[in-house]
VEXBAZA-101301 format. One record per atom (N, C-alpha, C): residue in one letter; x, y, z. Coordinates in steps of 0.1 Angstrom, whole numbers, plus 2048, in hexadecimal, padded with zeros to 3 digits. Example, Ala and Ser with C-alpha at 12.3 -4.5 7.8 and 13.67 -1.06 7.14 Angstrom:
2
a8847C784Ea87B7D384Ea8847DF84Es8807EA847s8897F5847s88180084F
This chain:
445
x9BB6489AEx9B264D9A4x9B964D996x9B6648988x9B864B980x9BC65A97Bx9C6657976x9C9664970x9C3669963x9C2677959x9BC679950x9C266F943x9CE671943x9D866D93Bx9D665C939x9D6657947x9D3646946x9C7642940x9BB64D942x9AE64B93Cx9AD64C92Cx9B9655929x9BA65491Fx9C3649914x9CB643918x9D3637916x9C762E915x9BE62F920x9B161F923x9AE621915x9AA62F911x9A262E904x9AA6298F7x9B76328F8x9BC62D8ECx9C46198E9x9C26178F7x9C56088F9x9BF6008F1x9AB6058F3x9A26018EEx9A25FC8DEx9AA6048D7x9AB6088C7x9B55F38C3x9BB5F28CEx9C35E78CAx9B65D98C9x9AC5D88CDx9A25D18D1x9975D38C9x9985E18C4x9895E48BCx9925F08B1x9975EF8AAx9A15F889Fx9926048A1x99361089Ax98E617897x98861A88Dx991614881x98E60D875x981606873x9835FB878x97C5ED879x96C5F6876x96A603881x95B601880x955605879x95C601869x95560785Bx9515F5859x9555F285Ex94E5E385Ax93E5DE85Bx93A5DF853x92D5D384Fx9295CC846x9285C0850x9265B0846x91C5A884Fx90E5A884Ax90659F851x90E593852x90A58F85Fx90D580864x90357685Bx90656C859x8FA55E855x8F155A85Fx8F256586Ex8EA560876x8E356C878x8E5577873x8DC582875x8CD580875x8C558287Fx8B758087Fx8AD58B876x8A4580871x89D589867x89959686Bx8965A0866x8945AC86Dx8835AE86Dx87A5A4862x86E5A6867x86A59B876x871590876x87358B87Ex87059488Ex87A598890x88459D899x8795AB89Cx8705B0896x8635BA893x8585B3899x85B5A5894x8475A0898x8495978A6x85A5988ACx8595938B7x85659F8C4x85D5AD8C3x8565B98C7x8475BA8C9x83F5B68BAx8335B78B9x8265AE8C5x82D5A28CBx8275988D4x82359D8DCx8285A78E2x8255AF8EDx8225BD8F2x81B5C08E3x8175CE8DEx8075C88DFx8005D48DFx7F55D98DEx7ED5D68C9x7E95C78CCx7E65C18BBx7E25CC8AFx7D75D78B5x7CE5DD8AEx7D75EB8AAx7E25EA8B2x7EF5F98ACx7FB5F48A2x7F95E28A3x8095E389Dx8075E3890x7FA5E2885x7F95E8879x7FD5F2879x7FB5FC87Fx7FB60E884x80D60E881x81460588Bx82360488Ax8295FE87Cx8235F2875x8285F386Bx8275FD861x81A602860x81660C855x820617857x82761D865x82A628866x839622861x841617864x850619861x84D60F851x84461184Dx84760E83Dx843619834x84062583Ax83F634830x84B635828x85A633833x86A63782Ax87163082Dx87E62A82Bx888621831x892630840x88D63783Fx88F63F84Ex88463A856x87963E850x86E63585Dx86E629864x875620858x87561485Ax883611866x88F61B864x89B61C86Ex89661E87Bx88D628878x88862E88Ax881622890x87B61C889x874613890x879602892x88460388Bx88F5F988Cx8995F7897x8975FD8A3x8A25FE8AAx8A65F08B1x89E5E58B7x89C5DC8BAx8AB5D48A7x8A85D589Dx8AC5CD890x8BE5D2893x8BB5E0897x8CD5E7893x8D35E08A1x8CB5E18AAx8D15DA8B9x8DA5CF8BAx8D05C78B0x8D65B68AFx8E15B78A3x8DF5C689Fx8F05C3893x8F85C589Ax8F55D58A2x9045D88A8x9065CE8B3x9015C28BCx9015BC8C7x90A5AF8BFx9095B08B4x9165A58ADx9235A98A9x9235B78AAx92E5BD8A8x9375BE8B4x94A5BF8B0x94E5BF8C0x94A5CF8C1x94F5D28D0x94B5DC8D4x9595E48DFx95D5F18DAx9665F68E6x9685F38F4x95B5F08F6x9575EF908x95B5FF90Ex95C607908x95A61490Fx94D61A910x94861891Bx93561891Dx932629923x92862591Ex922634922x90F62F925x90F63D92Ax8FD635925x8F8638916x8F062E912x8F1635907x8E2635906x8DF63D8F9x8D36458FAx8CA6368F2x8CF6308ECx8CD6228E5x8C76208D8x8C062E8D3x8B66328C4x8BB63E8C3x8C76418C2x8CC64C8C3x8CE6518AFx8BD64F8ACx8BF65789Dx8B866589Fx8BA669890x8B867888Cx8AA67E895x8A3677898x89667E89Bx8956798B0x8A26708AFx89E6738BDx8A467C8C5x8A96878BBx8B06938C2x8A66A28BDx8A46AD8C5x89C6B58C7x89D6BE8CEx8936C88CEx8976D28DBx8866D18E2x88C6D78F2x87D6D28FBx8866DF906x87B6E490Fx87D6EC915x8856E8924x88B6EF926x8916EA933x8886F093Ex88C6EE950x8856F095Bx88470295Bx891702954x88F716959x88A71B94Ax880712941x87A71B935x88071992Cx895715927x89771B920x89A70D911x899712907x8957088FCx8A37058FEx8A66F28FBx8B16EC8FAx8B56E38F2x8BE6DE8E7x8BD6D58E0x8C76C68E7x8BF6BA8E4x8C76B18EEx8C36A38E3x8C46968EBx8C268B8E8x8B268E8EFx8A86878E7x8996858EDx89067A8F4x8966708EFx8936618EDx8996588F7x89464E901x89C648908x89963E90Cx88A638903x88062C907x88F61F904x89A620902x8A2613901x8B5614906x8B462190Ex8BB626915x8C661691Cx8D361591Bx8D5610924x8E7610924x8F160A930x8FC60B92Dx903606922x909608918x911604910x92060690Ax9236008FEx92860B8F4x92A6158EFx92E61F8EFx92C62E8E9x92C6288DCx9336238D1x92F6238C6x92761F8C4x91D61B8C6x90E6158C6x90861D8BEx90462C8CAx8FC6358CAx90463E8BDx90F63E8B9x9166458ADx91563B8A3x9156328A2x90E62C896x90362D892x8FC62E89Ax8EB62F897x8E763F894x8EC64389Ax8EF652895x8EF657887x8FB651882x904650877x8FC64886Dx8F864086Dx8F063786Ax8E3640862x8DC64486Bx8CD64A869x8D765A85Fx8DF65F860x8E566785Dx8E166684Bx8E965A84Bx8EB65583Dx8DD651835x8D764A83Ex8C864783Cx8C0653834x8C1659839x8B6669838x8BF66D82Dx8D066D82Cx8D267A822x8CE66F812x8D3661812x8CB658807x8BB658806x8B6659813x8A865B80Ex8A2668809x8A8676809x8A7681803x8AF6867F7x8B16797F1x8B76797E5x8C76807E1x8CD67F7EFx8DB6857E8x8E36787E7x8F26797E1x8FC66E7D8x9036687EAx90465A7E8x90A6557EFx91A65E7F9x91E6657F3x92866D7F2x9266767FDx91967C7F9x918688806x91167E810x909672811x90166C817x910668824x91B66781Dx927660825x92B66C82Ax927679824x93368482Bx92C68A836x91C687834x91468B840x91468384Dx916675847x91B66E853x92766F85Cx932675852x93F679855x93C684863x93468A85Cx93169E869x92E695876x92568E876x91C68C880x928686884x93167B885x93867488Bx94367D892x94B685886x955692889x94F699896x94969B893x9406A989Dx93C6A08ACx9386918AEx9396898B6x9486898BEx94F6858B5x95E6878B7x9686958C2x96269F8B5x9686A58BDx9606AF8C6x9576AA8CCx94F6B38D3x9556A98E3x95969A8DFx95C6938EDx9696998EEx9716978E0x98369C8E9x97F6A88EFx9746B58EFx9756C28F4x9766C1903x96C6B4902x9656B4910x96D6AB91Bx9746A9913x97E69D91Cx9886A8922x98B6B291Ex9906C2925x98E6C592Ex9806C5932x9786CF939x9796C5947x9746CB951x96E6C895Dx9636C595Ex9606BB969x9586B296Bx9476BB96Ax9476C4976x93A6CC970x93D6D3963x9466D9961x9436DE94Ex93A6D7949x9406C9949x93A6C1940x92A6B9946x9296BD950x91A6B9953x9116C394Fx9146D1956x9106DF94Dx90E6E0941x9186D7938x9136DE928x90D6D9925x9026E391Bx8F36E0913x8F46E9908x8E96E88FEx8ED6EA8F0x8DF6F48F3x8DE7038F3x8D57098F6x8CF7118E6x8C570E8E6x8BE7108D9x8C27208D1x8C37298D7x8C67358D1x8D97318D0x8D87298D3x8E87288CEx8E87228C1x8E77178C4x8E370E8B7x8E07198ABx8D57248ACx8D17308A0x8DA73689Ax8E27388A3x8EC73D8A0x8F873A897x8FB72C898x90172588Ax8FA72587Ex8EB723881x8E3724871x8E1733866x8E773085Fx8E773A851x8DD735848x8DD743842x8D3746833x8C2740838x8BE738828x8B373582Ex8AF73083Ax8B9727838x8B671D847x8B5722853x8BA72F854x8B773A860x8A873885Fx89E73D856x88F73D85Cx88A73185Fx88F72785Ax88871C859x88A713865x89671586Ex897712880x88E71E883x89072A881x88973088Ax87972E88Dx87472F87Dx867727880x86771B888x87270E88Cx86E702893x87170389Ex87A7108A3x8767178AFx86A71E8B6x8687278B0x85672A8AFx84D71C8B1x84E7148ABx84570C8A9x8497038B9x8506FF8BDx8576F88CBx8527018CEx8567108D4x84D7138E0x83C7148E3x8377128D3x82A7128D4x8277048DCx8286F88DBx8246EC8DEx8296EF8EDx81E6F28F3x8196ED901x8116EA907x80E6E8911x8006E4917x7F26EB90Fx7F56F9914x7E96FE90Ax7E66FD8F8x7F16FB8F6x7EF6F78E4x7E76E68E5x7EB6DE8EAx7E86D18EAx7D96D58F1x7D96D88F9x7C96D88FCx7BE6DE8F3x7C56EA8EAx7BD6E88DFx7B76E08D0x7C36D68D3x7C76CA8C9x7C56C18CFx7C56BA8DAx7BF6AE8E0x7B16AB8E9x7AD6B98ECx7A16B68F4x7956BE8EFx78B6B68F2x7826C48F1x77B6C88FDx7726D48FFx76A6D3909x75B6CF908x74F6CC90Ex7446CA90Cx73A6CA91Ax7306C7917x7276C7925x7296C192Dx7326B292Ex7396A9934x7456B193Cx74B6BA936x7586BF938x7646BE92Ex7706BE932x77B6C0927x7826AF928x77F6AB91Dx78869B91Cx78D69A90Bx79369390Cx79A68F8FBx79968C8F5x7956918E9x78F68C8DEx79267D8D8x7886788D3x78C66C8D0x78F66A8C0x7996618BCx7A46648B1x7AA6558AFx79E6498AFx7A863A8AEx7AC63889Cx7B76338A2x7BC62B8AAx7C86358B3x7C863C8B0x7D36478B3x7D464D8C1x7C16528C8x7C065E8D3x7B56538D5x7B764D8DEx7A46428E3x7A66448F1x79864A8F5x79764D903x79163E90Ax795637917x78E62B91Ax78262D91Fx77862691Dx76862291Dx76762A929x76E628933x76B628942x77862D94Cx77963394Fx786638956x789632965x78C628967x78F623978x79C62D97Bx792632985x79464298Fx79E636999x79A62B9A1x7A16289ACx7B161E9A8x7AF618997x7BA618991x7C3623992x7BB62C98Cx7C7637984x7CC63D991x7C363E99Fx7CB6499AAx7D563C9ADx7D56309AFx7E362A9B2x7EF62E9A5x7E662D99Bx7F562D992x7FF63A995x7F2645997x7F5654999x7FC6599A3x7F864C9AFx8046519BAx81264A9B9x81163C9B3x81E6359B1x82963F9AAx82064699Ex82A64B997x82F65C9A2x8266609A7x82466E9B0x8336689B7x83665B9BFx8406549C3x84E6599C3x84D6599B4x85C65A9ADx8626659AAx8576739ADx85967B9ADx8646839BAx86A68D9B7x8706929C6x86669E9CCx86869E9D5x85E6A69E3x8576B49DCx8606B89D6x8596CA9D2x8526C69C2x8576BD9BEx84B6BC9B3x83F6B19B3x83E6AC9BEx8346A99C4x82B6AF9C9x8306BD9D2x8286C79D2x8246CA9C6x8296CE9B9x8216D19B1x8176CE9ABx8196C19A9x8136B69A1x8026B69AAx8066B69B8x7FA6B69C1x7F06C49BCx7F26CC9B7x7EA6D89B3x7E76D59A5x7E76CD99Ex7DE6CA991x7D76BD99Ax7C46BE991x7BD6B0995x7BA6A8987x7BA69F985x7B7696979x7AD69E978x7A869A967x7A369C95Dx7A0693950x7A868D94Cx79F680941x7AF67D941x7AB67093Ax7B8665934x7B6661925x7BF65D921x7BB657911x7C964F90Bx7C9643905x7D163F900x7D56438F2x7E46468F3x7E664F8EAx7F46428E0x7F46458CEx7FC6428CCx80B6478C8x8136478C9x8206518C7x82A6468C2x83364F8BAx83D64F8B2x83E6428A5x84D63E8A3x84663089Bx84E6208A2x85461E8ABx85D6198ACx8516138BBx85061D8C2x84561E8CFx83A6198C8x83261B8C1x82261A8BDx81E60A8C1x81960D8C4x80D5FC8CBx81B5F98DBx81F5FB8E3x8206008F0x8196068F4x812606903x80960A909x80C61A90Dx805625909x80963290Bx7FE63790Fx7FF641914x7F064891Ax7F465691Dx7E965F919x7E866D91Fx7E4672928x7E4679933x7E067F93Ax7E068A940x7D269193Ex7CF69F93Dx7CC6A6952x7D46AE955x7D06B4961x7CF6C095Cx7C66C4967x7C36D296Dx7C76D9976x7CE6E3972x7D76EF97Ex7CC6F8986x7D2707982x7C971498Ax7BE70F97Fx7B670C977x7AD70C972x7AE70395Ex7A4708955x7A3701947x7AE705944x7B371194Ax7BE718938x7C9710941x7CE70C950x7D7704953x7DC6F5953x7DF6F0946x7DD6E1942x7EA6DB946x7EA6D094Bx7FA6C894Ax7F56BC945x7FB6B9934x7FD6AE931x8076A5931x80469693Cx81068C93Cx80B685932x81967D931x81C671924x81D665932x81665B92Ex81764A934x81B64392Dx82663F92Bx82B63491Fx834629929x82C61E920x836613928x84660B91Dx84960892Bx85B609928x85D5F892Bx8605F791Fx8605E3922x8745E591Fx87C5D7920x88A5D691Cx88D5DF914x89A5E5915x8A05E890Bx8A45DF8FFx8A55E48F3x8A65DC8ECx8B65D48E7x8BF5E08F2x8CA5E08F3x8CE5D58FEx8C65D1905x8CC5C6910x8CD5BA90Ex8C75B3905x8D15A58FFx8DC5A08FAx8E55AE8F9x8EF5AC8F3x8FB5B78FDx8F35BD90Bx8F95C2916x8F45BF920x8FB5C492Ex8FA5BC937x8EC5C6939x8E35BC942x8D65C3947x8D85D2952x8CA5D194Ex8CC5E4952x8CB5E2966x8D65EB96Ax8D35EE97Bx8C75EE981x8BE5F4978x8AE5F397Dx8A45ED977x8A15E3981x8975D4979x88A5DF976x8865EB97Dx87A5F2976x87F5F896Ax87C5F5960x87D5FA954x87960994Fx86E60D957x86D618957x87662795Ex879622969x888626970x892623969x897619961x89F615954x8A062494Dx894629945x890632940x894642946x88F644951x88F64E958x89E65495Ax8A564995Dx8B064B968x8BA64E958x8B764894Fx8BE649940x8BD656939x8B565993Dx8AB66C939x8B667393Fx8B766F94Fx8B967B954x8C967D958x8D0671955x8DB672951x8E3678941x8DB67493Bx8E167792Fx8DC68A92Cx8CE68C92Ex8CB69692Ax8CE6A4934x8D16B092Dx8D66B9933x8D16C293Bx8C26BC93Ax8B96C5946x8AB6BA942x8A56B8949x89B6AD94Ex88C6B694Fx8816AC94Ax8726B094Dx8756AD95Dx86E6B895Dx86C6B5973x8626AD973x8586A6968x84E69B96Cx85668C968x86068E968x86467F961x86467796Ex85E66E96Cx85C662978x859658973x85564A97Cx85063F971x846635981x84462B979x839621984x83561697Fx83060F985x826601982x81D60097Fx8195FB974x8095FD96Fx8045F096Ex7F75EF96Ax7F05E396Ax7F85D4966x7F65C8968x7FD5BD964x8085BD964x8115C8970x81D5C7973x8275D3969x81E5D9960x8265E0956x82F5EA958x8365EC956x8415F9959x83C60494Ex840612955x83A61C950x844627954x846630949x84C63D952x84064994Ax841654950x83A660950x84266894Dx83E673943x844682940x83B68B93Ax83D695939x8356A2930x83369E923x82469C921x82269F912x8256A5908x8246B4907x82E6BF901x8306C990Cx8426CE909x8486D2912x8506DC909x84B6E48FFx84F6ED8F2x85A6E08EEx8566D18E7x85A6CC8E2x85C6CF8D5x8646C88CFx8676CE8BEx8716C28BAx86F6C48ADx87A6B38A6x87D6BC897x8836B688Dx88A6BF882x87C6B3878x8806BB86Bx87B6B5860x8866B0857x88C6A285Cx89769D854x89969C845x887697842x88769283Ax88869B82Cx8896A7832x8836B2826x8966BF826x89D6B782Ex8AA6BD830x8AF6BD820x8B86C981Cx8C06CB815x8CC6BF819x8D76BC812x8E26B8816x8EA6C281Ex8EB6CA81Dx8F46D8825x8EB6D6839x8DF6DC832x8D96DC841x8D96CC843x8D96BF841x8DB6B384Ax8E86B4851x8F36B4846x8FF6B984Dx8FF6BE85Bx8F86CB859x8FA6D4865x8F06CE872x8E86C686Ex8DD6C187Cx8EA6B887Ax8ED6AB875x8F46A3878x8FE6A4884x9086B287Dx90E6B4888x9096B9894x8FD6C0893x8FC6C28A4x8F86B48AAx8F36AF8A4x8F069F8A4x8FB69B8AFx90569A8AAx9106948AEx9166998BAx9176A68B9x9166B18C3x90E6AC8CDx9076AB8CCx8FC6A98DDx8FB69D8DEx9016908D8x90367F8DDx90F6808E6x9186898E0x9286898E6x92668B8F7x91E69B8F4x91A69F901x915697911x90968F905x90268490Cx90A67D915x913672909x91B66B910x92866F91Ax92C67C91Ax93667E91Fx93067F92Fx923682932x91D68593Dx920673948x92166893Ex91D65C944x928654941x93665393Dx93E64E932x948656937x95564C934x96065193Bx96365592Bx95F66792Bx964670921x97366F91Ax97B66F925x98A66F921x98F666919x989659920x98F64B91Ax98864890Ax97B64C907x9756528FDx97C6588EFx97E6648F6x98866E8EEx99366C8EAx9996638F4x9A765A8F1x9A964D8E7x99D6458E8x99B63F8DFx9986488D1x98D64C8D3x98A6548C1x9976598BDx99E6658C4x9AA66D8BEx9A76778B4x9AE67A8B2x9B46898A8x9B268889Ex9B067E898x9AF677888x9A6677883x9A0673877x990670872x98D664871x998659877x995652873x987647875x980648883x97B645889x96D64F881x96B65687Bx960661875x95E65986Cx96B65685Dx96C64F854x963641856x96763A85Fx965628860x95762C865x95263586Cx945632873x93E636864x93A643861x93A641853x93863A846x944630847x94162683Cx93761B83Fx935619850x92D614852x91F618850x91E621851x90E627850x909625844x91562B83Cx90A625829x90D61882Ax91461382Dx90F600831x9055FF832x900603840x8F65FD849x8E6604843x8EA60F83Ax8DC616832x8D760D82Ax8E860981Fx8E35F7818x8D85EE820x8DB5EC82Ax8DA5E0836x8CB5E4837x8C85EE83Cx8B95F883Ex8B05F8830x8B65FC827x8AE5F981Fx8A65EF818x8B35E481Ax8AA5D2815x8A45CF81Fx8A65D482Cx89D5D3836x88E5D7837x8905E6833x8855EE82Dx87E5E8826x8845E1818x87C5DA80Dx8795CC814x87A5C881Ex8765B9826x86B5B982Bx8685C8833x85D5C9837x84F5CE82Bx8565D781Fx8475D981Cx8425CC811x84F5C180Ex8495B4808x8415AE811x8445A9820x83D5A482Bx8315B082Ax82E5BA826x8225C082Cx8185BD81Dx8205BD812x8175B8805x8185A6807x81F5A4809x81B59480Ax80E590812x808599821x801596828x808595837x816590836x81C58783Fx818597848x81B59F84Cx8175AB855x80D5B1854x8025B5859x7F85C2858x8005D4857x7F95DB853x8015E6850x7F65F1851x7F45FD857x7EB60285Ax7EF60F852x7EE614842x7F361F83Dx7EC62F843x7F7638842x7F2644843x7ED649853x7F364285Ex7ED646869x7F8648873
């Protein structure tokens, strides 16, 4: 068995292969693929009548346009060398795919949220992208390149040294730790004290019962979902002997005691729903059960899970279902798991995974951050990737590579207001292609 010490040599070995330095470097290749390109090849196999809906949504800011880029940044960093110290990574690991959502025993938690492109990699991957959107947001909220690089700096630092901590600890420590929301409160001062507390408040409100007053109505018919295209469209006709196969494939994947559960809610309506910006025109669906009665709602999420966008430029994922891809990426990285997370096979062979609608979900308002408060998400930012990865990733050899220095904060960093450059002519690529005609663009939805 490897010793701690050797694990840590692996890492620092690493630095002769890949300097630490180096990964401030960015210089498009002459073979970089266009990035609308590389957008309207995604788009072939989307749902035609949403992917206006998707352009319109990532051409509001050049952060929109990042979130929904993840497939463009893939093919940068997939040209870049790479440590080979793999973890799983979360794969879109920006500002808004981290959040807090309730865990199994109630209690609010802040984590990574996102995992539709989940697969084994690089650790610096998911820290550049990180770092990246970091930089993105503090340029697009109007502060000086300066703080835009020092906010990238936190997020990276706090990545850093949150792995050397954990490379300390013991094996369950580090499966155990989670970033529990009233902790988190506790670092925030002055104003910004009320202004989490309100997005705590506001997380535990979003649950089943809040959504059912926001997504369905009742009527003489009974309680089904309002219709809201292109966004909430219920289908014409509901095939009952479809949906009970889909319902048990996924019932399947579940384990024994929450199958009991699951057996005590009966359907109630379906509707295709659209979500986020990166997802939009992917097949997603809602679905509404019934528990002890109306006031007992459980809303799942159906979203299908095609390639990572990470796998062209890594080896293919252990699990040819992509939705299991998904799942199994959730439940490793994150520090307490929806008990509905499962996944299945859907029509024309599609891969699908299932989770909770809202689950006292909550996401920050980047966009409207001070520089002080990005800073401080940043760092927890970085805080709960470290965590992530240390769960799946040989932590030590990690820790051993980054080291005691800044250096490795610094270079990732320089990269980020790079790659904000990089995002931005990108940004301006797409809203020429959407005035030229070359794209449809669906504003304001």
């Amino acid at each position: 068995m490897t010793t701690p010490s050797e694990r840590a040599e692996k890492g620092k070995a690493a630095r002769k292969q890949v300097p630490r330095s180096s990964h401030g470097r960015w210089i498009p290749s002459s073979q970089r693929p266009d990035p609308i390109t590389v957008l309207e090849r995604q788009a072939v196999d989307r749902l035609p009548e949403l992917v206006p809906v998707r352009y319109g949504r990532m051409a509001v800011s050049p952060f929109a346009f990042l979130r929904g880029a993840a497939a463009v940044m893939a093919a940068d960093l997939g040209a870049q060398r790479h440590t080979g110290l793999t973890v799983q990574l979360c794969g879109d690991a920006h500002l808004l795919n981290f959040g807090l959502y309730a865990s199994p025993e109630r209690t609010l938690l802040f984590d990574v949220d996102d995992f539709d492109e989940t697969l084994p990699g690089p650790f610096e991957w998911d820290v550049k992208r990180l770092a990246a959107s970091v930089a993105v947001a503090a340029l697009q909220n109007g502060t000086t390149k300066a703080k835009a690089h020092r906010a990238a700096v936190v997020a990276t630092e706090s990545y850093r040294r949150t792995m050397r901590r954990l490379a300390g600890l013991g094996e369950l420590d580090v499966w155990y730790e989670r970033i529990a929301a009233d902790e988190v409160a506790g670092l925030v001062r002055g104003a910004n004290r009320a202004r989490f507390e309100k997005r705590l408040a506001h997380a535990r409100r979003r649950t089943g019962l809040q959504a059912l007053g926001k997504l369905t109505v009742k009527d003489a018919s009974g309680r089904h979902f309002v219709d809201d295209p292109p966004l909430l469209e219920r289908p014409p006709e509901v095939d009952r002997v479809t949906l009970g196969k889909i319902f048990n494939d996924y019932r399947s994947s579940l384990t024994e005691e929450r199958r009991l559960l699951l057996d005590r809610f009966r359907f109630v309506d379906a509707a295709r729903k659209a979500v986020g910006v990166g997802s939009v025109g992917t097949r997603c669906f809602v679905i509404l059960l019934e528990g002890r009665d109306d006031g007992d709602p459980l809303f799942l999420q159906v979203k299908e899970a095609g390639h990572s966008v990470l796998e062209p430029y890594l080896a293919p994922s252990a699990h040819t279902h992509q939705g299991r891809r998904v799942v199994c990426g959730q439940r490793l990285l994150q520090a307490a798991g929806d008990i509905f997370l499962g996944w299945m096979t859907g029509p024309e062979q599609r891969h699908f995974y299932w989770r909770q609608l809202r689950d006292m979900k909550g996401s920050a308002e980047v966009e409207t951050m001070s520089p002080a408060t990005l800073r401080g998400y940043a760092r927890l930012c970085g805080r709960a990737l470290a965590r992530a990865h240390a769960r799946s990733g040989d932590r030590i050899a990690i820790a051993g590579y980054l080291g005691s220095s800044d250096v490795f904060d610094r270079a990732v960093a320089d990269f980020a207001l790079r790659y904000a450059a990089q995002n931005a002519d990108d940004y301006a690529a797409l809203s020429a292609a959407i005035a030229a005609g070359v794209v449809a663009a669906a504003p304001g939805v």
